[in-house]
C-alpha positions in Angstrom: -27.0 -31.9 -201.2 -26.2 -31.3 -197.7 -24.2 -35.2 -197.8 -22.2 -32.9 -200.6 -21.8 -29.9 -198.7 -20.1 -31.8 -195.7 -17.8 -34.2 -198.2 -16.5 -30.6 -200.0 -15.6 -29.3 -196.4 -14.2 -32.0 -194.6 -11.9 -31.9 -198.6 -10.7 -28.0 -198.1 -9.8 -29.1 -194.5 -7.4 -31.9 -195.1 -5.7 -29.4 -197.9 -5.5 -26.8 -196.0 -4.2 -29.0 -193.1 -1.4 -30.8 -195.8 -0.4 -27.2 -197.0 0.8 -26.2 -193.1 2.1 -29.8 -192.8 4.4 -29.8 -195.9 5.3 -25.8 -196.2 8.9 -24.6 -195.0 10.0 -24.5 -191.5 11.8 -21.2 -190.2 15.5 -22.7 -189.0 17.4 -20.5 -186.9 21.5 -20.0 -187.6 22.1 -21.0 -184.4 20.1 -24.3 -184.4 24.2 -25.8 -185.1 25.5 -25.7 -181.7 28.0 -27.0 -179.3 25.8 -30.4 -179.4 28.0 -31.8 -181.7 30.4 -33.3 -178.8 27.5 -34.2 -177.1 26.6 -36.7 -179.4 30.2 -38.4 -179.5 29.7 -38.5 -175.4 26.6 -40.5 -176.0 27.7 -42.5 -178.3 30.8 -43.3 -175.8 28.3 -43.7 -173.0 26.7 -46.2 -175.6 29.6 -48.2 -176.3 30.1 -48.6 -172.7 27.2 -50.2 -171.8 27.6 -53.0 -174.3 31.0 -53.6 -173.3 29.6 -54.3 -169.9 27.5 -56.4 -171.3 30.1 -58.1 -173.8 33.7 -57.7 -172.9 34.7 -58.4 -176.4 33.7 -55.1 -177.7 36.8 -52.4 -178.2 37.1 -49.7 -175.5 35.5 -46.3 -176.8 35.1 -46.9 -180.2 32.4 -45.0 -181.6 32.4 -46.4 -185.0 32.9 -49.6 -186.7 36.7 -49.6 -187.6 39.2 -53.2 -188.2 40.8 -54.1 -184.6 44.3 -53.7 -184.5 45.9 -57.3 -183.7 49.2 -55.4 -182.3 49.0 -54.8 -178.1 51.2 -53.1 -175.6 51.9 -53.8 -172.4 52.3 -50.2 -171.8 49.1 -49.2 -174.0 47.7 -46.4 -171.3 51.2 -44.4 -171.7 54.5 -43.6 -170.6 56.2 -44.4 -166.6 57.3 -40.6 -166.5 55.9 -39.5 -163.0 53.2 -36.4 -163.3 54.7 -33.3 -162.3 53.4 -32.0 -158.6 50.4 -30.4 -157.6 49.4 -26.9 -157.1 46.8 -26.5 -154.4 44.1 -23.3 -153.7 43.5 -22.4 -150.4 40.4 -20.7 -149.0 42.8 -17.4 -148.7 42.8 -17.3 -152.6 40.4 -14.8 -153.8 39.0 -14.3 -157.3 37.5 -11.4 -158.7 34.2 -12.4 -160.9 34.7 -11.4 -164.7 32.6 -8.6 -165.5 29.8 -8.9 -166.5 28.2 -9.4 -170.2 24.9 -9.5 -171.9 25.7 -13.3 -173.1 22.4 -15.1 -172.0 24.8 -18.1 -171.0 24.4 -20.0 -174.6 27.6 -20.2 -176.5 28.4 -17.7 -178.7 32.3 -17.2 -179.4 34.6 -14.2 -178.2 34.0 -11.8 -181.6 36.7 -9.1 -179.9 39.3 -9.6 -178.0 38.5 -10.8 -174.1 38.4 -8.4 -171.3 41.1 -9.3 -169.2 40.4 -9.6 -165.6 42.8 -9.7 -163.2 42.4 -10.9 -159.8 42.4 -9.3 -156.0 44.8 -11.8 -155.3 46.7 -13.8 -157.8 46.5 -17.8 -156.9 50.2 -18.8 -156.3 50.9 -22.4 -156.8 52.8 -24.7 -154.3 55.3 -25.1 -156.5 57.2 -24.2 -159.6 55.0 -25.3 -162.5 56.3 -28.1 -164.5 56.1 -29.0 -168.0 54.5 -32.2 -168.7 56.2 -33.9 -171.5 60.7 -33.2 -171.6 60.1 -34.3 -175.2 58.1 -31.0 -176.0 55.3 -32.4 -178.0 52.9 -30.4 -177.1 49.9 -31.6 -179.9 47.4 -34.3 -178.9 44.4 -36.5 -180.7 41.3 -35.9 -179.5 40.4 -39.3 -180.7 36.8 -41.1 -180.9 37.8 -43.8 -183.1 38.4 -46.4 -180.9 40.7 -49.4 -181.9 41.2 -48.6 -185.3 44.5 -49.6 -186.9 45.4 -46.3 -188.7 45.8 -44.3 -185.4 49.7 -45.7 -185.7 49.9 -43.2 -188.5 48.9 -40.5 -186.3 50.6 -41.6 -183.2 53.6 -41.4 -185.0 53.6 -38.0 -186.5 56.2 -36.1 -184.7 54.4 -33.1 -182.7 51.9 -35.7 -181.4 52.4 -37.1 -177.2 48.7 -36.9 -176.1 45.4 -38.9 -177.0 41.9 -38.6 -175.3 38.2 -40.0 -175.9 35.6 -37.6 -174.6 35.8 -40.9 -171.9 37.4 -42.6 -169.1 38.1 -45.7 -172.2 41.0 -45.5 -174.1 42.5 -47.4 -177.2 43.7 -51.0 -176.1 47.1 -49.3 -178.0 47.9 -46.2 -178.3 51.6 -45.7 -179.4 53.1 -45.0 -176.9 51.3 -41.7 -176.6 49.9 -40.6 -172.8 46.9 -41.4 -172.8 44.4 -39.3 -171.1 40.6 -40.5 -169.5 38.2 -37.7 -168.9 35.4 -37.8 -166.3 33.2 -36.4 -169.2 29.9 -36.1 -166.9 27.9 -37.5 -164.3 26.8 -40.4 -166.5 31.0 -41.7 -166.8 31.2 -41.5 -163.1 30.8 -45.2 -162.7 33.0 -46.5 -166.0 35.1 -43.6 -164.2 35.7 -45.0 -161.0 36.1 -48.3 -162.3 38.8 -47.4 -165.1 41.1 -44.8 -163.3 43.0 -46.1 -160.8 46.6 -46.2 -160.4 48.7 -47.4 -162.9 45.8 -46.5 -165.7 47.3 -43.3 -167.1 49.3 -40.4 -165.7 47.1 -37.6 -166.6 43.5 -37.1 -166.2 40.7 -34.4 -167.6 37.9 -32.4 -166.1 33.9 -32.1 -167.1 33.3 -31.7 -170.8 32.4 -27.8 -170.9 29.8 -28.2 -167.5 28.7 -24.3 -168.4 26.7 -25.5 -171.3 23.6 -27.2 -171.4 23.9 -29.5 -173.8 27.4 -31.2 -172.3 28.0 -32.1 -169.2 25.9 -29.5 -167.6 26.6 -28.3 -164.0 26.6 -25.9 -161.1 30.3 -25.0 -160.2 29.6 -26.2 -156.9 28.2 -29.5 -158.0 31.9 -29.3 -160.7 33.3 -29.4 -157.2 31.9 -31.9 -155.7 32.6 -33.8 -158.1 36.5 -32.7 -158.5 36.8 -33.4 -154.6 35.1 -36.8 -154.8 36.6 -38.7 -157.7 39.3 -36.5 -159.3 41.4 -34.7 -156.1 42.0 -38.2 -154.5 43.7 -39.0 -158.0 47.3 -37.0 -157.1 48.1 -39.2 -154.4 48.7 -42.1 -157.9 51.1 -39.9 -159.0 48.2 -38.4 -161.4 48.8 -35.1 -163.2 45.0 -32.9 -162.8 43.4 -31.0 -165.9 40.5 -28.6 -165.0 37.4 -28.9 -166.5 37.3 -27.2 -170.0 34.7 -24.2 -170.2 33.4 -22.2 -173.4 35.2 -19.2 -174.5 33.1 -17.0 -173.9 31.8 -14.7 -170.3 30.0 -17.8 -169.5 32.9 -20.1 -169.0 35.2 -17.4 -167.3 32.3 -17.1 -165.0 31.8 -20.7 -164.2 35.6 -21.1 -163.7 35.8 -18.6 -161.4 33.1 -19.7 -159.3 34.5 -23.4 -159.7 37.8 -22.5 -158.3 36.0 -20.2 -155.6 33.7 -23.6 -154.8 36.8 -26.2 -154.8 38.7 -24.5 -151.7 42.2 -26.5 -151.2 41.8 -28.5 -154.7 44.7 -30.1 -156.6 44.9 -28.6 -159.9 48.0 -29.1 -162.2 46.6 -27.5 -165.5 43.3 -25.2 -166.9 42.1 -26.3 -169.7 39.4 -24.3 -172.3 37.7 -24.8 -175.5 37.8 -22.3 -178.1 35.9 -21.9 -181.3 35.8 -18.8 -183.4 37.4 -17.3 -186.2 40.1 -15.1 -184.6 43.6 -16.7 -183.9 44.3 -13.5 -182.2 41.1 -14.3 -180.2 42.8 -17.7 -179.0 45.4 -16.3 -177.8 44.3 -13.5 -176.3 42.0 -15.9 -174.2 44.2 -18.3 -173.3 46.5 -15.7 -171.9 43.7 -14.5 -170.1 43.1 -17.7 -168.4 47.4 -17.9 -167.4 47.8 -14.7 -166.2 44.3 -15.1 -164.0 45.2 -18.7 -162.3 49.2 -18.7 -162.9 49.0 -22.5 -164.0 49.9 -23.9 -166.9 47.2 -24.0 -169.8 45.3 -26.7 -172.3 43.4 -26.5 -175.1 41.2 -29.7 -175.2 39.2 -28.3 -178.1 39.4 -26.0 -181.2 38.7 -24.9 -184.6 37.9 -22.1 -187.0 34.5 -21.9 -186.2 31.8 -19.8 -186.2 28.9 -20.3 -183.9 26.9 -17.1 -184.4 25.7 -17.2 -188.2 27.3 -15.9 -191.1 29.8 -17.6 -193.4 32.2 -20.1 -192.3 36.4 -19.6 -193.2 37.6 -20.9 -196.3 39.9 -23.3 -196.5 43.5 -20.7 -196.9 41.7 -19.1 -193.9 41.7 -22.2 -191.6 45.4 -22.6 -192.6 46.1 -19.3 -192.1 44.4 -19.6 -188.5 46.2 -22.7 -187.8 49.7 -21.5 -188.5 49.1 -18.6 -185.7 47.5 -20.8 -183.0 50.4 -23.3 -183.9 53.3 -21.3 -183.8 51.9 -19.5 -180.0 51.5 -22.8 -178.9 54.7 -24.1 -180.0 56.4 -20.4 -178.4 54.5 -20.4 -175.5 56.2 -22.0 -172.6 52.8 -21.9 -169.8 51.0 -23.8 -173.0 51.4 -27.1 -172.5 49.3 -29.2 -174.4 46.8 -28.6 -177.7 43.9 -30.9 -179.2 42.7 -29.5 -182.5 39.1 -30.5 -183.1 38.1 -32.6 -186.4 39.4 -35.9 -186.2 36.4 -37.7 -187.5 34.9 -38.8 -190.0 31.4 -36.4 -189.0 32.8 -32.9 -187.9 28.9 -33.0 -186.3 28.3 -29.7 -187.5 31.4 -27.5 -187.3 33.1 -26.2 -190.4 34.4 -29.2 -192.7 37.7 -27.2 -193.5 38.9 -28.2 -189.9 39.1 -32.0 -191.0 42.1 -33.6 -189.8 41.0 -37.0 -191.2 40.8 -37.8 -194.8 38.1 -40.2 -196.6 40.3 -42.9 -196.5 41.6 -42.4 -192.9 44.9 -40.7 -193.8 45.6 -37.2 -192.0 44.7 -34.4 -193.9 47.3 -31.8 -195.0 45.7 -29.4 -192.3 46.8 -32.5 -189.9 50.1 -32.3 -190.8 50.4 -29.1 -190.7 49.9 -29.7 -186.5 51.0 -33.0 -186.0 53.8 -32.5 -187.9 
């Protein structure tokens, strides 16, 4: 009997123990988060490891795609000389922008941005420049590696720009300018190796270094950084992108520490990510950031997306949010280059009505409607 007891307990406990294992699990709506380029850096970072250990592998791809048999002996862009440099001096002072109750996660602008202006307004060394005399402003942000069906892209008429999330780029890119990014401190070595004259003409800061799950890092250590393998760039006739923060308190704060930290930098450009579902918002940020550094401005990132719960835009809402960013880009003189976000084949998370590439690799209509 007590043999029986002990079997009929030891039986309730495993149930009881299978009920907590197999009931439902509590998922936050924020558990989607900026992570979603995060895993395309690692999967960069991934790819270049084996091609250090096989040097037959394609540059930055991160998925299997056909290799295109076509080269070009001027694959990493044009022979147009970068524009000059602008240089901050320790005189330049920037006020903080006030402060918010964001706990530093990323959680898009729902209103319109504060604007802040500053105690005394940077002034560059010389007239800004536009970067492209054939005014096409729209770039790929492009993780496809060497896959024959960027020529389609490439060749739509808006488009001058491609860049990987990586120092790599395609072996051809069209005759587009191509652009390698020190994403983190894990590309510093592929970095240093890659970027050296004659490479490209244009190079990007950190991968949003305000949020954790990107690059991750101190302004000052952004800096460092900057002063050490990006600064010494200008004298190859390189054209400088800032690092590209969040839109939200927690990237205008880590810009204006970064630019307080990096005391007689080169920087040619400030470049930002945005993601929300106000076009108005965009634009109202991106002026923000012009009128507070008086340089010209980049978008390296953006879509109609939310990241604070609720629903996401339809699909006429997306186009409708397009249209506005497109035509103040396309207006704006300062605005120099765009990257719309969703030209993959996994979006990774953000709203699937941002696609720019179709099932069978085609640009979507949305593409066209920025590419041209």
């Amino acid at each position: 009997m007590a043999a029986l007891k002990l079997f009929n307990l030891v039986a309730l406990a495993s149930i009881v123990l299978l009920a907590f294992e197999s009931g439902p699990t509590s998922v936050s709506a924020l558990t989607t988060d900026r992570a979603h380029v995060a895993r395309y850096a690692r999967a960069h970072e991934a790819v270049a490891v084996n091609r250090k250990r096989d040097p037959t592998s394609s540059p930055g791809q991160c998925k299997p795609r056909p290799t295109n048999s076509a080269t070009s002996a001027s694959a990493y862009g044009d022979s147009t000389p970068a524009p000059s440099s602008y240089s901050f001096s320790s005189s330049m002072d920037y006020t903080p922008a006030p402060s918010s109750s964001s706990s530093g996660s990323y959680v898009p602008a729902a209103s319109t941005p504060t604007s802040t202006t500053p105690t005394s307004t940077p002034t560059p060394a010389v007239t800004p420049a536009t970067t492209s005399s054939s005014g096409k402003k729209w770039g790929l942000g492009w993780p496809n590696g060497d896959a024959d069906y960027l020529s389609t892209f490439a060749a739509r008429p808006n488009v001058g720009f491609l860049y990987t999330w990586s120092p790599y780029l395609p072996t051809n890119i069209y005759g587009l300018k191509g652009i390698p990014m020190l994403w983190g401190y894990d590309q510093v070595s592929d970095f240093q190796s890659l970027v050296v004259a004659g490479y490209a003409n244009y190079v990007l800061g950190m991968n949003e270094p305000n949020e954790p799950s990107q690059s991750n890092m101190s302004p000052s250590d952004g800096a460092a950084l900057w002063k050490q393998y990006i600064d010494p760039l200008k004298a190859s006739g390189y054209y400088l992108v800032s690092p590209a923060c969040t839109n939200d308190q927690a990237g205008l704060d880590w810009m204006t520490s970064f630019f307080q930290a990096c005391s007689g930098c080169q920087v040619d450009a400030v470049a930002f990510h945005f993601y929300g579902t106000n076009a108005q918002d965009f634009i109202s940020y991106a002026t923000q950031l012009h009128n507070t550094y008086n340089l010209p401005i980049w978008v390296t990132e953006f879509a109609d997306q939310s990241f604070s719960g609720g629903a996401q835009a339809s699909q006429d809402e997306v186009y409708a949010f397009a249209s506005t960013v497109a035509n103040f880009v396309d207006s704006t003189s300062w605005f120099e280059a765009a990257f719309p976000f969703g030209l993959m084949s996994d979006l990774q998370g953000v709203n699937t009505a941002n696609s720019l590439l179709s099932s069978d690799d085609t640009p979507t209509s949305l593409a066209y409607n920025y590419f041209g």
